[in-house]
C-alpha positions in Angstrom: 21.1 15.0 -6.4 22.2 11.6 -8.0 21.8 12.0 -11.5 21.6 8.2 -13.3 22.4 7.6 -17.2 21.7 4.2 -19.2 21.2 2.9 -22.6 18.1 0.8 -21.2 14.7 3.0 -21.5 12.8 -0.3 -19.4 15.2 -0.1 -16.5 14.5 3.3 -15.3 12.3 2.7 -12.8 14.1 -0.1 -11.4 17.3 2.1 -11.4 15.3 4.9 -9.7 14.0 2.8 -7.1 17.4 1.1 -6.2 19.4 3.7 -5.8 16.8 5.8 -4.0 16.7 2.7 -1.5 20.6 3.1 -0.7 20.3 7.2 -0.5 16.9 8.0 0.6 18.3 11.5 1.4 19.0 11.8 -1.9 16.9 13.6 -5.1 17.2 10.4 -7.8 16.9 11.5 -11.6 17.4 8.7 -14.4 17.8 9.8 -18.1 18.5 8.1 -21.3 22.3 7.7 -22.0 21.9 10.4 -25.4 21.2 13.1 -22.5 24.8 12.4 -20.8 26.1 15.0 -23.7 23.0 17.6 -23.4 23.0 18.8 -20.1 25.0 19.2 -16.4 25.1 16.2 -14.5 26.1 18.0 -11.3 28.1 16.4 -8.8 27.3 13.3 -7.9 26.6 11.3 -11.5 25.8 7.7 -12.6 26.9 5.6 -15.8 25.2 2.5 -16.5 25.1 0.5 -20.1 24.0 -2.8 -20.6 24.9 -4.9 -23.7 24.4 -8.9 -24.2 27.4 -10.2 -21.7 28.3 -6.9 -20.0 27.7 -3.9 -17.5 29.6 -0.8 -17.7 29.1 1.5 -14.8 30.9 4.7 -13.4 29.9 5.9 -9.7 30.6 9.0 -9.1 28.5 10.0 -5.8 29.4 12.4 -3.3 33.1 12.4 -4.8 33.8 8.9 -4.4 33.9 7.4 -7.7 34.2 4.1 -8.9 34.7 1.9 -12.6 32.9 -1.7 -13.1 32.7 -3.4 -16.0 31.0 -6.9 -15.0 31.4 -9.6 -17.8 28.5 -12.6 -17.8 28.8 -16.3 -18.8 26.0 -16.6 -20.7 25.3 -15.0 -23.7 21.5 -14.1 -22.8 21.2 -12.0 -19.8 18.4 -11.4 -18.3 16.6 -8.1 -16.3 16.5 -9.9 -13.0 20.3 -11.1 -13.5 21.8 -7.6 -14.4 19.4 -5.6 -11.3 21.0 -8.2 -9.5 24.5 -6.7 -10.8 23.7 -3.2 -9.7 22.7 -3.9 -6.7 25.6 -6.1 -6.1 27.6 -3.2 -7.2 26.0 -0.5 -5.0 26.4 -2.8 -1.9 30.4 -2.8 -2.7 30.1 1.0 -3.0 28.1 1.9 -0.2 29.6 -0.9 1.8 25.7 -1.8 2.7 23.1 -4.3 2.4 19.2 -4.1 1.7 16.9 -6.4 3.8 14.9 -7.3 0.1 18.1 -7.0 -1.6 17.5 -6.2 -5.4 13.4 -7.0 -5.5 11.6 -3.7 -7.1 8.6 -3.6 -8.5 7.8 -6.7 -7.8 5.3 -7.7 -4.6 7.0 -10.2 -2.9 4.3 -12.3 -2.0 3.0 -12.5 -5.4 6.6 -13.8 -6.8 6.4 -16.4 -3.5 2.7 -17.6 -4.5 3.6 -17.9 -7.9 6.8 -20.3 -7.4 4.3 -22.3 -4.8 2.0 -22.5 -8.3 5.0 -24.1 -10.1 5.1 -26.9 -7.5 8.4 -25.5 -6.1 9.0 -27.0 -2.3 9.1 -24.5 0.7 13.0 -24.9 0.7 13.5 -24.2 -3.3 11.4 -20.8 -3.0 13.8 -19.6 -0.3 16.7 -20.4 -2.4 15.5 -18.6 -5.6 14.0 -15.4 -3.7 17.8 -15.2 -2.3 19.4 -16.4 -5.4 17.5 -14.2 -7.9 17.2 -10.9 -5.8 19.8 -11.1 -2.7 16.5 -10.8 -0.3 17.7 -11.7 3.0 16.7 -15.0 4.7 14.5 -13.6 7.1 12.5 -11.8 4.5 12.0 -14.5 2.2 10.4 -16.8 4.9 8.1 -14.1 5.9 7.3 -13.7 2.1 6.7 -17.4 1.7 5.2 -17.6 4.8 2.3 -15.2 4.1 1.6 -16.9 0.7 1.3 -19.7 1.9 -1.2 -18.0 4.2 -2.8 -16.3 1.6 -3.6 -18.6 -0.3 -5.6 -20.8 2.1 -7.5 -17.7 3.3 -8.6 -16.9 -0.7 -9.3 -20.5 -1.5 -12.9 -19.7 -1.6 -13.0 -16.7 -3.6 -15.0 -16.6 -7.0 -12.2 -16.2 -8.8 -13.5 -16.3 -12.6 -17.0 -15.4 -12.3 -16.8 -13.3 -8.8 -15.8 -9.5 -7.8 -14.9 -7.4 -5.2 -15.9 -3.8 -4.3 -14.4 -0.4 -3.6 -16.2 2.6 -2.9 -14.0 5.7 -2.2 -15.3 8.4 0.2 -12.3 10.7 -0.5 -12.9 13.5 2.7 -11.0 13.8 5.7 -11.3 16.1 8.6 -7.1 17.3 8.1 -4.5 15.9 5.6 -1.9 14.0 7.2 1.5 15.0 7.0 2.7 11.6 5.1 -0.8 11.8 3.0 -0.7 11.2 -1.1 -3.5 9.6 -1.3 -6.5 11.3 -3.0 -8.4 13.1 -0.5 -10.0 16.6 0.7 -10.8 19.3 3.8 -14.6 18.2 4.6 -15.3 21.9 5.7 -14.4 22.9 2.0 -17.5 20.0 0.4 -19.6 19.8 3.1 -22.5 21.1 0.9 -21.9 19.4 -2.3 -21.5 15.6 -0.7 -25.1 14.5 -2.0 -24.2 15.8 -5.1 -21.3 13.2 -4.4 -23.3 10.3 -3.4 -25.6 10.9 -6.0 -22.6 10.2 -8.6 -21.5 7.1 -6.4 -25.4 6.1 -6.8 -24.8 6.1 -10.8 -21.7 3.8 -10.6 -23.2 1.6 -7.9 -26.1 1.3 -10.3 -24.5 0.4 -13.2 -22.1 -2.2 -11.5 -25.7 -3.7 -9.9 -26.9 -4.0 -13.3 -23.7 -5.3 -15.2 -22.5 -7.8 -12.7 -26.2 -9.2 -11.2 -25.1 -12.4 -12.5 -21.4 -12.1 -10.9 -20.6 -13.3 -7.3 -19.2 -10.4 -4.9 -16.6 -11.6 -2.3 -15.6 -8.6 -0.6 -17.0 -4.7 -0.2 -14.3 -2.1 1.1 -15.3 1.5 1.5 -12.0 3.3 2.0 -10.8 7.0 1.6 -9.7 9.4 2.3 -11.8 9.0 5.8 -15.8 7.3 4.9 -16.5 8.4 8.6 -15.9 11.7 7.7 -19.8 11.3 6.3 -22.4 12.3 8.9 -24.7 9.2 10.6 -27.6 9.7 7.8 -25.0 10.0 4.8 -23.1 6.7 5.7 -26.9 5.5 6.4 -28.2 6.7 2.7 -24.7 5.2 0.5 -25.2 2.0 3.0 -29.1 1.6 2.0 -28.7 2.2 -1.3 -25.4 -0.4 -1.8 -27.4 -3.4 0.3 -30.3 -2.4 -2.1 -28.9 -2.6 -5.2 -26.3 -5.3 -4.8 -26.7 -9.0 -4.1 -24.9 -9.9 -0.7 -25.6 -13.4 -0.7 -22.0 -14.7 -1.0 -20.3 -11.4 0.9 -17.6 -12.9 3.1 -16.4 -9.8 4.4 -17.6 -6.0 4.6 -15.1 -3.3 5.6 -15.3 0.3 6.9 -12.3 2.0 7.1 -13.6 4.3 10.1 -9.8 5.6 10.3 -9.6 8.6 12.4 -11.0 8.9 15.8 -12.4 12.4 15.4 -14.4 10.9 12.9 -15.8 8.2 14.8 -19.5 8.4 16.9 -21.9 6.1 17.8 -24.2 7.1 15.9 -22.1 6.6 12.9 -21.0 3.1 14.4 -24.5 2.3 14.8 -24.9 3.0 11.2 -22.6 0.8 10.3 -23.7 -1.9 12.4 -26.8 -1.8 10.9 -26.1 -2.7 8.0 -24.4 -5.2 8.5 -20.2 -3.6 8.4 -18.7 -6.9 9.8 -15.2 -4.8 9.9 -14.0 -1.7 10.7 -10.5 0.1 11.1 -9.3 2.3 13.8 -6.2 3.8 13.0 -3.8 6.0 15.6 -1.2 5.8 13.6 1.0 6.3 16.8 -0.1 6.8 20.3 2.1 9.9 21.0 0.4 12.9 21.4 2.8 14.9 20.2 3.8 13.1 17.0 0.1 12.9 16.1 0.3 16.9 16.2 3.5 16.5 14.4 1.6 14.7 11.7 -1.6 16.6 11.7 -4.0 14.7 12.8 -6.2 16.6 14.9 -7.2 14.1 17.7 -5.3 12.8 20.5 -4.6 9.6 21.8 -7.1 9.1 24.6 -9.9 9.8 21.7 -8.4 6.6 19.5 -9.3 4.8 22.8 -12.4 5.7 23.6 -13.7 5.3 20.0 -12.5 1.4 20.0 -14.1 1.3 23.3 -17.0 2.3 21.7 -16.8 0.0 19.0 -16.6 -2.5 21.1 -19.6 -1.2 22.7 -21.4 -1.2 20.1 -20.9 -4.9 19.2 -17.8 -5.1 16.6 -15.9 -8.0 16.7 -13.0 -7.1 14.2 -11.7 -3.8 13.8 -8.2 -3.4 12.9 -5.9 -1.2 13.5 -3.1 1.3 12.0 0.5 2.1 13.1 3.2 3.9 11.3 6.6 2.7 11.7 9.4 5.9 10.7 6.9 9.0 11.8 9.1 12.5 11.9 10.6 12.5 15.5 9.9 9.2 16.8 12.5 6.3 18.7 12.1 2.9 19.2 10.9 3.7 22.7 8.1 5.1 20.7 7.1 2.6 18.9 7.6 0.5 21.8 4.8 2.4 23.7 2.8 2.6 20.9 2.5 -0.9 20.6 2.4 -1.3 24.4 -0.8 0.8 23.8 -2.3 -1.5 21.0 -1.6 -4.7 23.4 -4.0 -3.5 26.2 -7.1 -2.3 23.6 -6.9 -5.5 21.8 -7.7 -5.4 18.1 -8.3 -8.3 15.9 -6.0 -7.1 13.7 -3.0 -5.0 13.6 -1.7 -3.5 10.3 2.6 -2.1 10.4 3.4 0.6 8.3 6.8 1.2 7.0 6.4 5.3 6.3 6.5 5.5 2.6 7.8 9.3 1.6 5.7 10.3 -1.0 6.9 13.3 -4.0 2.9 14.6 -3.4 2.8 14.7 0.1 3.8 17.2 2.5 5.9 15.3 4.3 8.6 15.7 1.7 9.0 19.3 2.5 9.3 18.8 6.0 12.2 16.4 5.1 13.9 19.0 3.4 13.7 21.1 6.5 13.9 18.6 9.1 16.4 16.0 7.8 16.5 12.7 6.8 17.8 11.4 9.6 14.5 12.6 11.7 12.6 9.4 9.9 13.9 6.4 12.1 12.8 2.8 11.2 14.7 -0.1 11.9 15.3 -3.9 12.1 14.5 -3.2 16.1 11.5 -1.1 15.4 10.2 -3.9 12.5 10.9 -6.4 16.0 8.9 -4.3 18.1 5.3 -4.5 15.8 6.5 -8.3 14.9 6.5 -8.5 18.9 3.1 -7.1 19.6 1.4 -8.3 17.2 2.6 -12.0 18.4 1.7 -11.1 22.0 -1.7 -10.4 20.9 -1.5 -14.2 19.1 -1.6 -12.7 15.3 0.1 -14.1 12.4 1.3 -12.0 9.3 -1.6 -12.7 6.2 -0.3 -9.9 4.0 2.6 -7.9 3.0 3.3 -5.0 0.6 6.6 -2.8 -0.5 5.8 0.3 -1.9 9.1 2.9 -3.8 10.7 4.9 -0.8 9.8 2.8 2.1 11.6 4.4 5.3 14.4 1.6 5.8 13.5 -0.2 2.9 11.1 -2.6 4.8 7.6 -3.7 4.2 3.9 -3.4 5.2 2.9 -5.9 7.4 -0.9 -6.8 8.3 -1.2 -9.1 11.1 -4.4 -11.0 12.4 -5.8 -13.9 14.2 -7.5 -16.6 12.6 -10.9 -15.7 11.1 -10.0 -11.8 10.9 -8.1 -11.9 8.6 -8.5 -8.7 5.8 -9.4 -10.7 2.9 -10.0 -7.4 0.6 -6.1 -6.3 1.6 -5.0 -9.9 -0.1 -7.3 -9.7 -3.5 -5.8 -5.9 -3.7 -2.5 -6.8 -3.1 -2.1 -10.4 -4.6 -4.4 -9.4 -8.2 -6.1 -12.2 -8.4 -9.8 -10.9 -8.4 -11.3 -8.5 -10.6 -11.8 -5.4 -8.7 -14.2 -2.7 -9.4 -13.6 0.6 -7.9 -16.3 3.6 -7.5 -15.8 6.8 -6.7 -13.0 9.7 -7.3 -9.2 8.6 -7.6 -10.2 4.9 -7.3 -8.5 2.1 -10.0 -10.8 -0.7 -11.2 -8.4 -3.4 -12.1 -9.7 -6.3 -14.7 -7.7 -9.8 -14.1 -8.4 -11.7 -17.3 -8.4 -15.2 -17.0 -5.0 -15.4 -18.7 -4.0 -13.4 -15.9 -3.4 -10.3 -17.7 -4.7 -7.2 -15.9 -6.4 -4.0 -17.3 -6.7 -0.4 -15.6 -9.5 2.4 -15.5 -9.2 4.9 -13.4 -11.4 7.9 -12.3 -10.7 11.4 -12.1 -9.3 12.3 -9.0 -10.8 16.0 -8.6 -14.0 15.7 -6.6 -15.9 18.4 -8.8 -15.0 16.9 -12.3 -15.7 13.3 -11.2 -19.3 14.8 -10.2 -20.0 15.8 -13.4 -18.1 13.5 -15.7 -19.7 11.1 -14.1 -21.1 9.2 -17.2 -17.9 9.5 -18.2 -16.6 7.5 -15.9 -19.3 5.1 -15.9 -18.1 4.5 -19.8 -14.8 3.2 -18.9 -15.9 0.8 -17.0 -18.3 -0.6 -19.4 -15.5 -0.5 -21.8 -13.0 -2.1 -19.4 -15.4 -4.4 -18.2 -17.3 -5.9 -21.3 -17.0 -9.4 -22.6 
């Protein structure tokens, strides 16, 4: 375990994250300098304090230890400028570079947009994103590539008077391995789901009733797995969403029908219906025996006959899922995988960089499995960029999230027109969002730009019946 001290309360989390990047194998623990003196740092120990003009740091990891003291020119230093020294430092200690350099916390695609808003040139974005935060050259043209991407795609959104929609459906048939998201066995609440669509009914209603003067852009019903639902449950939430909410201006309506032994016709048909214009099919990989690895209890011939059937059944952009880093796999892995993808043809293909999660159970096997079992790469990264190219994509959106195998990125690739305009307002926090349903986030973007949180519970049974509860944040949250 690397045990981090410093003087600064604020930089903890981007300490955390940055050192976690170089030693992913690592346990990270950041504490306030006053607890250097109150308890055993163990082996492997971190100094950092920052004053005006200068950084003090002692390494001391795996018996390799080092003294800086880094002196500045200018007597106001700022956050970016002394994260910018640490990581310097750690790439002089580790003899290593990171391909986003020193950018935590940050998405890098809003910091790209935002320097577009400024009037800053194509050229002059580069040069800061490299300048401020080390992020490699390749990086920071794909980050000011997508923004510039993005923000053509969202140049019709009702930004000030408009809203987009989330309804969580937080059921699967197994929990993935990598899973933290918020989401339960449907064996264990099959008999109490209309008792949960009945409390999604409440919030739906309230949000029909509050916002019938709003425009809604987008709908996404994500989970956990919405498919997980039988045919005349996804047909009952559908009904009573197109009934109470006006659709008029709806540019895009998204199912994430996720997991192939979710997935009927029936269901599809459902969907169809009523008007889904996008779904998601997600293998994840196409290797049988990584998806066993990772729990998933389908196989790879069921992933392609459910897009068949979608197909079938008249979609026209469904998307799909890989996972770049799963336990056990090479790049001839991923190559296949994507090989796979190729011949079924999406409209859209979205490249996950496995994220290791403290809540998932993926941690665990990490600890008895190794770190080095989680391979992702500049090659692997090559491999999706590859595919998705072959299958004439462009990257529209990109997200980082804290312990990204490799420390890459999310990628979502599309063609023109299928582009995931829901996964850009999410991402980018330009929209007000309003989310239904347990463990979703309804984020308010003010006018000013500021942005205000509500959250609902996450347990299933206690969202039930504190439903009114919830309902009251978001007329708190979401009043004038």
């Amino acid at each position: 375990m690397i045990t981090i001290y410093t003087n600064r309360e604020n930089y903890q989390y981007d300490l955390h994250a940055l050192f976690k990047a170089f030693y992913p194998e690592q346990k990270v623990q950041v504490y306030g300098e006053d607890a250097l003196y109150e308890q055993d740092c163990g082996s492997s120990r971190v100094i950092i304090h920052f004053d005006e003009r200068r950084i003090e740091a002692v390494f001391d990891i795996d018996g390799k230890k080092e003294y800086t003291n880094i002196y500045k020119d200018d007597t106001d230093v700022t956050k970016i400028k002394q994260k910018l020294s640490v990581y310097e430092d750690l790439c002089d200690y580790t003899g290593r570079t990171l391909p986003w350099g020193g950018l935590t916390g940050i998405r890098p695609t809003k910091l790209s947009m935002g320097m577009l808003s400024e009037g800053m040139c194509d050229a002059d974005v580069i040069a800061q994103m490299k300048a401020a935060y080390a992020v490699s050259d390749e990086k920071a043209r794909l980050s000011l590539d997508i923004a510039k991407r993005e923000r053509r795609i969202l140049d019709s959104i009702h930004y000030k008077d408009g809203y987009s929609l989330y309804i969580g459906i937080p059921f699967c048939p197994t929990t993935c391995l990598y899973c933290s998201f918020t989401s339960y066995p449907i064996a264990a609440w099959r008999k109490r789901i209309a008792d949960y669509l009945q409390a999604l009914f409440r919030e739906i209603d309230f949000i029909a009733e509050t916002h019938r003067e709003k425009f809604l852009d987008t709908v996404y019903i994500g989970g956990g797995t919405p498919t997980t639902l039988e045919a005349d449950e996804l047909d009952r939430l559908l009904s009573h969403i197109k009934e109470k909410l006006d659709f008029r201006h709806v540019t895009e309506f998204t199912v994430e029908a996720g997991r192939a032994d979710s997935i009927t016709r029936e269901k599809l048909e459902v969907l169809k219906k009523h008007g889904v214009t996008r779904i998601s099919v997600n293998p994840q990989t196409m290797r049988d025996e990584t998806l066993k690895r990772i729990g998933r209890q389908h196989t790879v011939e069921q992933v392609r006959q459910a897009f068949l059937l979608a197909r079938e059944v008249g979609f026209d952009n469904i998307n799909m899922d890989i996972i770049l880093g799963l336990p056990g796999e090479l790049e001839e892995d991923v190559q296949y995988t994507v090989d796979e993808i190729v011949k079924l043809n999406p409209d859209s293909f979205t490249v996950h960089s496995l994220a290791i999660k403290r809540a998932s159970k993926l941690s665990q096997w990490i600890e008895e499995n190794g770190i080095d079992s989680i391979k992702n790469t500049d090659s692997t990264m090559e491999i999706a960029r590859t595919g998705a190219e072959k299958l004439g994509m462009k990257p529209y959106y990109l997200y980082r999230q804290k312990n990204m195998s490799g420390n890459f990125e999310n990628v979502g690739y599309a063609r023109e027109g299928k582009y995931g305009i829901y996964n850009i307002l999410i991402m980018e926090e330009v929209q007000t969002i309003v989310a239904l349903g347990a463990g979703s986030i309804t984020k308010r973007v003010h006018p000013d730009g500021r942005i205000e949180r509500c959250d609902n519970v996450k347990d299933v049974a206690q969202y039930i019946e504190r439903i009114e509860e919830m309902i009251e944040r978001k007329r708190v949250l979401l009043s004038d």
